[in-house]
Structures are given as C-alpha cells and as structure tokens.
N, C-alpha and C positions, 0 to 999 in steps of 0.2 A: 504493500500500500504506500510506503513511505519512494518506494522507490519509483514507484508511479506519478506521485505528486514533485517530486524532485523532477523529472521527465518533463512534464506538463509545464512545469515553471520554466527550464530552457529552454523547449519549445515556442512558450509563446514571446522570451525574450528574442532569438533567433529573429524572429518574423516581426520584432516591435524592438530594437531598440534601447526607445524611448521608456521603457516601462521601468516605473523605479530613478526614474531620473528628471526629466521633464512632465512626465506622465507617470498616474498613482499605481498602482502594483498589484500583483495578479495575485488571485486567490485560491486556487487549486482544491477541487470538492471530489475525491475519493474515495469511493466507499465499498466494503467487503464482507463476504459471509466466508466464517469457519469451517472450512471444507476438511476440516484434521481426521475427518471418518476415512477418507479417499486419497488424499491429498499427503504430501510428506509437508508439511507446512514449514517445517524449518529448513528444508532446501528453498525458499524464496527465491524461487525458479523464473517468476516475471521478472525480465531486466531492459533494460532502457531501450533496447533496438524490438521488444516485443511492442512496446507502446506505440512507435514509431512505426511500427508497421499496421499499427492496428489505426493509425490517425489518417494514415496515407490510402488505406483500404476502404476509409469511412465513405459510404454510396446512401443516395436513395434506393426506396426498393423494401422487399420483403426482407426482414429479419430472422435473422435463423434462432429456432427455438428447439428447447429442449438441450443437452450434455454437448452445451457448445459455450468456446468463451470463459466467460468467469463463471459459468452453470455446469462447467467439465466433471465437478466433484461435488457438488450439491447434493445435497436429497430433502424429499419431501414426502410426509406421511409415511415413513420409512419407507418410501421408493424412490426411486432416484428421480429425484426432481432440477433445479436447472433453469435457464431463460426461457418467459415466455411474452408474450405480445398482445395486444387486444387495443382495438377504439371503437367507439360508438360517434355519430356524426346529427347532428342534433335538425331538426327541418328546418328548414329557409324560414320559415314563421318566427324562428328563434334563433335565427342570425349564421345557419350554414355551417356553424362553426362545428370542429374535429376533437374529442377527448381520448387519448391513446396514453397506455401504463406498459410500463414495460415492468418486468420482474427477475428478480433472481431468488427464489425460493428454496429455503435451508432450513423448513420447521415443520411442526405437528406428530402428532403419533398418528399409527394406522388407522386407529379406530376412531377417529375424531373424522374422516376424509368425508365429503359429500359432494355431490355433483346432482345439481338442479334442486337440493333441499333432500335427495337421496340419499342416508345414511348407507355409500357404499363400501365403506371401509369398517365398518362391521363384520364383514362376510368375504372380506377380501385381505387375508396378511401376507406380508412378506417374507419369502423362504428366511432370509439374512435376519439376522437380530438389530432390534432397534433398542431405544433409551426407553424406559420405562415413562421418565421423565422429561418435559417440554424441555429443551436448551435450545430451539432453532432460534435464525434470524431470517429475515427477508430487507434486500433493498428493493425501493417502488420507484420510477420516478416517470413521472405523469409530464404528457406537454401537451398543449393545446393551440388552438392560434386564437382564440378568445381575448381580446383584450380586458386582461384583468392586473389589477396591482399586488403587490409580492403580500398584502394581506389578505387579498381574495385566493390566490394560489394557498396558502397557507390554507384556508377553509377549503380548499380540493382536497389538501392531504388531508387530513380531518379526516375526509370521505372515505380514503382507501382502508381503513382499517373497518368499515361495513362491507367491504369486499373483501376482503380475508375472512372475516365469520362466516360471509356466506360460505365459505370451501370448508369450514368446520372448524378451526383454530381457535382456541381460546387467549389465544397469544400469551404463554405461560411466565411466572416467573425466570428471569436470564435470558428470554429473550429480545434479545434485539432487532427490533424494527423500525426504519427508517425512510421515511418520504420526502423527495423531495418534488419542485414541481415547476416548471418554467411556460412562459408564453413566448410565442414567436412572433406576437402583433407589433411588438413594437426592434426597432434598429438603433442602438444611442452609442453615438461615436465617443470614443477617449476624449476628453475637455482639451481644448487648444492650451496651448502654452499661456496667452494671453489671458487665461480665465476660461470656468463653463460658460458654456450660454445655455438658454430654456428651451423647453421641450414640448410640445404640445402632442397630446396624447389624449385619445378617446378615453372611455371607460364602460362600464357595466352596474346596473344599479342592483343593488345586493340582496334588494328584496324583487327583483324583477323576472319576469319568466326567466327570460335566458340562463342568469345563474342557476335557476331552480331546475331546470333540463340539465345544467352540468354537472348536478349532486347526481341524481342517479347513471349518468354517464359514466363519471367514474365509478360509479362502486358496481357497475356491470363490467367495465373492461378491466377492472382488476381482477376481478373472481375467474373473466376468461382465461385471464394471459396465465394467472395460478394453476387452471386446470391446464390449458396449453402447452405450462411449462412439463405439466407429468404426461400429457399423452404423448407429446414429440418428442421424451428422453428414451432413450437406448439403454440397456446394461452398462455399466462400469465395473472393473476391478481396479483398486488400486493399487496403494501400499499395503504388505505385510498378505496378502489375499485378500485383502476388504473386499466385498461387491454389494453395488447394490442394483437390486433388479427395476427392469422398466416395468411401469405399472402393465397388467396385462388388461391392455382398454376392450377388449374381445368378449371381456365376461363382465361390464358395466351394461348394464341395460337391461 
C-alpha cells in the first residue's frame, strides 16, 4: 500500500512539476483488503513498475470482475470473492445521470450469503475452512456524473452499507469497510501561480427527486457488483495450499 502511494506521488510529480512548489500537493488515496488467507503478504510483491503499468493500461470499457487485480486473493462468504462492478442509470425525468460501485470484497461467513433476499448460503458451504468469526473488509468506491458536492457524495457512501446487508453481512466487529465516492460533473484546474480564481458549479437539491433516485441507485449496484464479485471469481490456491473455491453459481436458484 505504502508502496503504491509513494508511486502515485512521482507519478503525478513527473507529469506536474509544479506540484509542491508553485502549486499545493498531491494526496494519494490507497486502499487495501487483507488477502493473508491466499496471499504471502509479507513478500509485498506490488512494486513500482506494477503500478505503472496498471496507470498506462487504465481504458474505458468493461471491467474485469471477479480473482483479478487486487480481488487475486480475496474471498467472500468463505468463497473466493474479488472485484466486482454494477451501475444503475436513473431516467431523463431525473436528470440521465449514471450511479456505478465498484468493489473488492474480503468478508462474511457462509451462512450469512443471500442473493435477491434468498438465504442461499445456508445450504451452500465451502469445501475449505473459513473463520468462524466476521474479520473481513470491503473497499466500495462509487462514481457518478451527478453533480453533487463532497457532502452529498458523503450521503452516497452512507448508502452503500444498505447494499452490503442486502448480500447478508452484518458487517462484524474488525471489520473494515470503506467508501469512498467521486463525481465526474465537474473539471477544477490547479490555482494559477497568481492566486485561485472561482468556480461556478451546478448542484442538486438534497431533498429533491434526483438525489432521492440516487439513494436506491447505489444500494442496488452495490449489492450487484458484491454478488458479481463471487459469481465471476474462479478457484485460487495460494500460499502454504490455501484454496479457496468459486462459489458454484449452478446450484443458486
């Protein structure tokens, strides 16, 4: 993680300069789930030129889900869980706009698992031994092109924690989870040397439909991308023989 955020701060000096010097300084927002089940975590195997290629790689387009990426050693409901993907797109009556959560899911026990309010991880365990005990974490992070201000995104992630329940999670104690959440409505350049200047920026009124379409927005394409993250994961073995198995989506339904 540390190595990653070290990456990201040359990187964007490379390409600026001015950052830290005539212009204020960058902030680097990395974040990680405990993959120690699968993972050898203390070989800290991510290193500067993985970043680098993963910045140079970055495309529009479908995103790959499930035991890919930082989701390679994840698991979830004690099956191998992973990245997943999901948006919901709100009607022209309430402004056209896009609500997409991406995920990397690292929590729950078996028996907590649901899919459409179907307790189907009751009747479905995993060969592999899991924690008796909640210790997972999830990072969420949500974008929209909504113009909304960093207190309104605030009130989205809010939201994604009613999309995690829906999948069954009680979100146990030690577990870590984290949202965060951005808009792409607006573009604000670095402050000139000579001073900022002002911004003139729409907004959304917080009791108004539109918001009120973007609460259940997100807590629908959270709960997908969760369950997306376990239908699109594959088998892993790790370290030491760890495995953990792909859920078998065959005998849901």
């Amino acid at each position: 993680m540390w190595r990653v955020a070290d990456t990201l701060v040359d990187f964007s000096i490379q390409h600026n300069p001015d950052i830290g010097i005539r212009q204020s300084t960058v902030n680097p927002v990395v974040g990680e789930c405990n993959d120690g089940y699968l993972n050898d975590i203390q070989g800290r195997h991510v290193r500067a030129e993985h970043v680098l290629a993963a910045l140079g790689q970055a495309a529009a387009g479908p995103v790959a889900e499930g035991a890919v990426g930082a989701g390679t050693g994840t698991s979830c409901y004690g099956w191998k869980g992973g990245i997943g993907t999901a948006s919901r797109r709100l009607p022209p009556s309430l402004g056209d706009y896009t609500a997409g959560a991406l995920v990397q899911t690292n929590f729950g026990r078996p028996e907590e698992l649901m899919f459409a309010g179907i307790p189907v991880g009751r009747r479905l365990q995993p060969p592999a031994p899991v924690h008796t005990v909640e210790h997972g974490s999830v990072m969420i992070v949500l974008a929209t092109d909504a113009p909304l201000d960093a207190r309104q995104l605030h009130r989205l992630c809010v939201r994604a924690g009613a999309g995690l329940a829906r999948t069954g999670t009680t979100i146990g104690h030690g577990s870590g989870d984290f949202v965060i959440a951005f808009s792409t409505a607006y573009r604000a350049r670095l402050a000139a040397a000579e001073g900022p200047g002002t911004v003139e920026r729409p907004g959304l009124a917080d009791e108004g439909p539109t918001m009120a379409g973007l609460f259940p927005a997100v807590v629908e394409a959270v709960e997908e991308a969760v369950l997306n993250s376990l239908c699109a994961a594959t088998t892993v073995e790790g370290r030491d023989g760890h495995v953990r198995h792909a859920l078998p989506v065959a005998q849901i339904g």
